[in-house]
C-alpha positions as CSV (number, residue, x, y, z in Angstrom):
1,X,91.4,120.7,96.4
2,X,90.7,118.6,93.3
3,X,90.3,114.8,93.9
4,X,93.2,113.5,92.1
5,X,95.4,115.7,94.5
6,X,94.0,114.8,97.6
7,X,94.7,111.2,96.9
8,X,98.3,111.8,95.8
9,X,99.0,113.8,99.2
10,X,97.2,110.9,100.9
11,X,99.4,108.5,99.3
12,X,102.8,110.5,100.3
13,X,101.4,111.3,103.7
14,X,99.7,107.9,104.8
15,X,96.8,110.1,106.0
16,X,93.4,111.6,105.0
17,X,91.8,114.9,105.9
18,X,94.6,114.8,109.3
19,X,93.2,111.0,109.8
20,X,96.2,108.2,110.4
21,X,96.7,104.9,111.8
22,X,97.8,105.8,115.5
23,X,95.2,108.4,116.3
24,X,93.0,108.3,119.1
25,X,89.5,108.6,118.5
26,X,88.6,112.0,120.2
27,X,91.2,113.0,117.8
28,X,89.6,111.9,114.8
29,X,86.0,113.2,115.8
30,X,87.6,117.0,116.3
31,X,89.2,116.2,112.4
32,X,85.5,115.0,110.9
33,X,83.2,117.0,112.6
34,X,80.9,114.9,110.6
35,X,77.7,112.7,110.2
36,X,78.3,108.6,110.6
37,X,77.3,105.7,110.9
38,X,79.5,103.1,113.8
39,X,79.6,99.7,114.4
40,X,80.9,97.5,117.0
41,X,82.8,93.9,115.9
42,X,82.9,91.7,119.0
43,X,81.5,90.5,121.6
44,X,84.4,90.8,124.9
45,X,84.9,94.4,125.8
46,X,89.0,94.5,125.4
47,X,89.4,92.9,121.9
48,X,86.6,94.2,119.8
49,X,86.6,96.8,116.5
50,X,85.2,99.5,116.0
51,X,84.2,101.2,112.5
52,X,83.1,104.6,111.5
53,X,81.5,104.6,108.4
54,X,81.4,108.6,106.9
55,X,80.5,107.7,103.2
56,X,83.6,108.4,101.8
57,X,86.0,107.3,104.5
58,X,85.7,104.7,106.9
59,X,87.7,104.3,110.2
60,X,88.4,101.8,112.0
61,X,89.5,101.4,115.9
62,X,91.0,98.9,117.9
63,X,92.2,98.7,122.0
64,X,89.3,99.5,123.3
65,X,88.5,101.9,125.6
66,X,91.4,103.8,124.5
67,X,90.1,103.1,120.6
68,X,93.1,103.6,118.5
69,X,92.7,103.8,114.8
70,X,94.0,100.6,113.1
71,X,93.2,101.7,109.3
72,X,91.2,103.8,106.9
73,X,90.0,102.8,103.6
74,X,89.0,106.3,100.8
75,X,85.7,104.5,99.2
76,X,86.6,106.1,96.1
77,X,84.0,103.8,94.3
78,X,81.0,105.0,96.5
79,X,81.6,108.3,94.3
80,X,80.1,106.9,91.0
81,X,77.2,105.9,92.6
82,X,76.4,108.5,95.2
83,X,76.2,112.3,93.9
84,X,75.6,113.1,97.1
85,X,78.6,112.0,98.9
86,X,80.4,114.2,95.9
87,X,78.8,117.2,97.4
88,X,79.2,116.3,100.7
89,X,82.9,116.0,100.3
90,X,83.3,119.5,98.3
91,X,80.9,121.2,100.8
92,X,82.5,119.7,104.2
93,X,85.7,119.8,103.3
94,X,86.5,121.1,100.2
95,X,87.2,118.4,98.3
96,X,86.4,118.4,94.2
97,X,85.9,114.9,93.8
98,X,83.6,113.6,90.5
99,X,82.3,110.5,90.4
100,X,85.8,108.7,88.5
101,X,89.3,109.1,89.5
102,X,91.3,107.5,87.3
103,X,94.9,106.2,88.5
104,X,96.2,108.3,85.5
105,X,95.6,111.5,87.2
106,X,96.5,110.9,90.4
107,X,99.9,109.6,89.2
108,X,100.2,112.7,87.0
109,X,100.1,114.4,90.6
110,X,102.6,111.8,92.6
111,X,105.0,113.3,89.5
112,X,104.1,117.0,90.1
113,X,104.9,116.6,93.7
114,X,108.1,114.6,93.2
115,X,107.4,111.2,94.9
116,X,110.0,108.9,94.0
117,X,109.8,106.0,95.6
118,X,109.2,102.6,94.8
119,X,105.4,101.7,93.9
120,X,105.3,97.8,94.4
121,X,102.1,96.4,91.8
122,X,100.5,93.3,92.1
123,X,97.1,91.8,90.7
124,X,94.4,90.4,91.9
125,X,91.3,89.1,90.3
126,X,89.4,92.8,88.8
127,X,91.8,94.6,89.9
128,X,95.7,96.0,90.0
129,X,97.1,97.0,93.4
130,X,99.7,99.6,94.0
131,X,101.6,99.5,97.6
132,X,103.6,102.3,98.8
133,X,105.2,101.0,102.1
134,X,106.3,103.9,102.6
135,X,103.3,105.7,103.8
136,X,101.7,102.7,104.3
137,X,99.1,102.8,101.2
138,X,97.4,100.2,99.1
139,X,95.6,101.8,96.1
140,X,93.5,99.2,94.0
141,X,92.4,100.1,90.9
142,X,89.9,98.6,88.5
143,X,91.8,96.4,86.1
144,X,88.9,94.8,83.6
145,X,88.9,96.1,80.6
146,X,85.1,94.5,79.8
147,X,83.9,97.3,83.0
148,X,82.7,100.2,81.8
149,X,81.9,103.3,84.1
150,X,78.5,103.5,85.4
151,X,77.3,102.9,88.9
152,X,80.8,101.9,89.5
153,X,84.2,102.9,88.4
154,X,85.8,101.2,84.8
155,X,89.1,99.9,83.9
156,X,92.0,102.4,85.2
157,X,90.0,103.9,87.8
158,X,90.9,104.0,91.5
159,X,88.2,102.0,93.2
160,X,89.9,102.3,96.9
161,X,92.7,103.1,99.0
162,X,93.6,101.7,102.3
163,X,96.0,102.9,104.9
164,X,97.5,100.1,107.7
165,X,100.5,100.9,109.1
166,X,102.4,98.5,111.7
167,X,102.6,98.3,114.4
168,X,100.3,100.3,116.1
Protein backbone atom coordinates (compact mmCIF):
# COMPACT_ATOMS: atom_id res chain seq x y z
CA UNK A 1 0.00 0.00 0.00
CA UNK A 2 1.45 3.26 -1.03
CA UNK A 3 2.39 5.66 1.82
CA UNK A 4 0.06 8.49 1.27
CA UNK A 5 -2.85 5.78 1.66
CA UNK A 6 -1.76 4.25 4.70
CA UNK A 7 -1.68 7.54 6.47
CA UNK A 8 -5.13 8.62 5.18
CA UNK A 9 -6.66 5.11 6.48
CA UNK A 10 -4.75 5.86 9.66
CA UNK A 11 -6.22 9.14 9.92
CA UNK A 12 -10.00 7.82 9.45
CA UNK A 13 -9.26 4.80 11.49
CA UNK A 14 -7.19 6.33 14.55
CA UNK A 15 -4.96 3.22 14.11
CA UNK A 16 -1.74 1.98 12.39
CA UNK A 17 -0.92 -1.42 11.04
CA UNK A 18 -4.08 -2.84 13.68
CA UNK A 19 -2.12 -0.59 16.50
CA UNK A 20 -4.65 1.80 18.67
CA UNK A 21 -4.84 3.50 21.92
CA UNK A 22 -6.61 0.83 24.19
CA UNK A 23 -4.64 -2.19 23.13
CA UNK A 24 -2.89 -4.38 25.44
CA UNK A 25 0.58 -5.00 24.77
CA UNK A 26 0.61 -8.85 23.91
CA UNK A 27 -1.79 -7.51 21.46
CA UNK A 28 0.45 -5.18 19.80
CA UNK A 29 3.56 -7.62 19.83
CA UNK A 30 1.29 -10.41 17.77
CA UNK A 31 0.41 -7.07 15.20
CA UNK A 32 4.47 -6.03 14.84
CA UNK A 33 6.08 -9.17 14.95
CA UNK A 34 9.01 -6.80 14.73
CA UNK A 35 12.58 -5.69 15.79
CA UNK A 36 12.69 -2.67 18.75
CA UNK A 37 14.08 -0.94 20.78
CA UNK A 38 11.97 -0.28 24.70
CA UNK A 39 12.31 1.98 27.35
CA UNK A 40 11.07 2.27 30.67
CA UNK A 41 9.98 6.11 32.18
CA UNK A 42 9.80 5.86 35.90
CA UNK A 43 10.97 4.89 38.71
CA UNK A 44 7.59 3.25 41.06
CA UNK A 45 6.35 0.13 39.42
CA UNK A 46 2.38 1.21 38.99
CA UNK A 47 2.86 4.68 37.42
CA UNK A 48 5.63 4.37 34.98
CA UNK A 49 5.65 4.43 30.78
CA UNK A 50 6.68 2.41 28.63
CA UNK A 51 7.87 3.02 24.89
CA UNK A 52 8.46 0.83 21.98
CA UNK A 53 10.52 2.43 19.58
CA UNK A 54 10.17 0.27 15.90
CA UNK A 55 11.72 3.05 13.60
CA UNK A 56 8.79 4.09 12.00
CA UNK A 57 6.25 3.84 14.80
CA UNK A 58 6.63 4.20 18.27
CA UNK A 59 4.23 2.93 21.09
CA UNK A 60 3.73 3.88 24.08
CA UNK A 61 2.18 2.02 27.34
CA UNK A 62 0.89 3.04 30.46
CA UNK A 63 -0.90 0.90 33.70
CA UNK A 64 1.57 -1.18 34.29
CA UNK A 65 1.55 -4.58 34.53
CA UNK A 66 -1.41 -4.68 32.39
CA UNK A 67 0.64 -2.01 29.87
CA UNK A 68 -2.15 -0.43 27.89
CA UNK A 69 -1.19 1.61 24.91
CA UNK A 70 -1.68 5.39 25.65
CA UNK A 71 -0.49 6.69 22.07
CA UNK A 72 1.48 6.14 18.91
CA UNK A 73 3.27 8.62 16.97
CA UNK A 74 4.06 7.57 12.57
CA UNK A 75 7.87 9.10 12.48
CA UNK A 76 7.15 10.02 9.12
CA UNK A 77 10.38 12.26 9.22
CA UNK A 78 12.75 9.36 10.11
CA UNK A 79 11.96 8.35 6.34
CA UNK A 80 14.16 11.10 4.75
CA UNK A 81 16.88 10.18 6.56
CA UNK A 82 16.79 6.46 6.99
CA UNK A 83 16.57 4.37 3.55
CA UNK A 84 16.56 1.68 5.49
CA UNK A 85 13.54 2.01 7.51
CA UNK A 86 11.81 2.63 3.87
CA UNK A 87 12.69 -0.88 3.13
CA UNK A 88 11.91 -2.10 6.20
CA UNK A 89 8.42 -0.85 6.04
CA UNK A 90 7.77 -2.22 2.29
CA UNK A 91 9.42 -5.53 3.20
CA UNK A 92 7.56 -6.15 6.70
CA UNK A 93 4.58 -4.91 5.94
CA UNK A 94 4.10 -3.86 2.72
CA UNK A 95 4.11 -0.46 2.93
CA UNK A 96 5.56 1.91 -0.15
CA UNK A 97 6.67 4.67 1.78
CA UNK A 98 9.63 7.17 -0.02
CA UNK A 99 11.47 9.23 1.91
CA UNK A 100 8.64 12.63 1.58
CA UNK A 101 5.05 12.46 2.07
CA UNK A 102 3.64 15.48 1.31
CA UNK A 103 0.23 16.53 3.11
CA UNK A 104 -1.00 17.16 -0.59
CA UNK A 105 -1.20 13.52 -1.30
CA UNK A 106 -2.43 12.21 1.61
CA UNK A 107 -5.37 14.74 1.46
CA UNK A 108 -5.80 13.77 -2.25
CA UNK A 109 -6.59 10.24 -0.57
CA UNK A 110 -8.91 11.55 2.64
CA UNK A 111 -10.97 12.88 -0.77
CA UNK A 112 -10.87 9.51 -2.63
CA UNK A 113 -12.04 7.83 0.41
CA UNK A 114 -14.78 10.37 1.29
CA UNK A 115 -13.77 11.67 4.70
CA UNK A 116 -15.81 14.55 5.54
CA UNK A 117 -15.33 15.69 8.64
CA UNK A 118 -14.06 18.61 10.18
CA UNK A 119 -10.05 18.97 10.06
CA UNK A 120 -9.33 21.64 12.89
CA UNK A 121 -5.58 23.53 11.88
CA UNK A 122 -3.57 25.35 14.03
CA UNK A 123 0.20 26.54 13.90
CA UNK A 124 2.90 26.22 15.72
CA UNK A 125 6.39 27.49 15.37
CA UNK A 126 7.80 25.24 11.90
CA UNK A 127 4.97 23.67 11.56
CA UNK A 128 0.95 23.46 10.70
CA UNK A 129 -1.06 20.94 12.70
CA UNK A 130 -4.19 19.24 11.54
CA UNK A 131 -6.53 17.50 14.38
CA UNK A 132 -9.14 15.11 13.52
CA UNK A 133 -10.96 14.43 16.85
CA UNK A 134 -12.62 12.21 15.34
CA UNK A 135 -10.21 9.42 15.18
CA UNK A 136 -8.19 11.00 17.45
CA UNK A 137 -5.19 12.17 15.01
CA UNK A 138 -2.80 15.02 15.08
CA UNK A 139 -0.89 15.33 11.79
CA UNK A 140 1.95 18.15 11.81
CA UNK A 141 3.35 19.05 8.87
CA UNK A 142 6.42 21.13 7.95
CA UNK A 143 5.27 24.70 7.45
CA UNK A 144 8.71 26.82 6.56
CA UNK A 145 8.94 27.62 3.46
CA UNK A 146 13.02 28.50 3.90
CA UNK A 147 13.25 24.12 4.63
CA UNK A 148 14.10 22.37 1.84
CA UNK A 149 14.05 18.47 1.58
CA UNK A 150 17.10 16.73 2.52
CA UNK A 151 17.82 14.78 5.62
CA UNK A 152 14.53 15.97 6.73
CA UNK A 153 11.20 16.69 5.21
CA UNK A 154 10.50 20.54 3.47
CA UNK A 155 7.65 22.80 3.62
CA UNK A 156 4.18 20.75 3.01
CA UNK A 157 5.46 17.60 4.05
CA UNK A 158 4.04 15.48 6.84
CA UNK A 159 6.74 15.25 9.42
CA UNK A 160 4.48 13.15 12.13
CA UNK A 161 1.26 11.84 13.19
CA UNK A 162 0.19 11.16 16.64
CA UNK A 163 -2.78 9.16 17.84
CA UNK A 164 -4.20 9.83 21.79
CA UNK A 165 -7.49 9.07 22.35
CA UNK A 166 -9.27 9.68 25.83
CA UNK A 167 -9.81 8.26 28.04
CA UNK A 168 -8.14 5.19 28.07
Amino acid sequence: MMAARALAETVISGSFMGVRPGVKLAEVQQLLPFKYVEEIHGRRRGSRAMRLDYGLLEVTFGNEPDWTCRSLQVEVHRLAGSPAICEEARALAGLEFAPYTPWSDVKGQLDVLGYDHTINASTSPGYQVFGLTESGVSLRVVNDVSCPRGEYPGHGDIWSLEIVRYPI
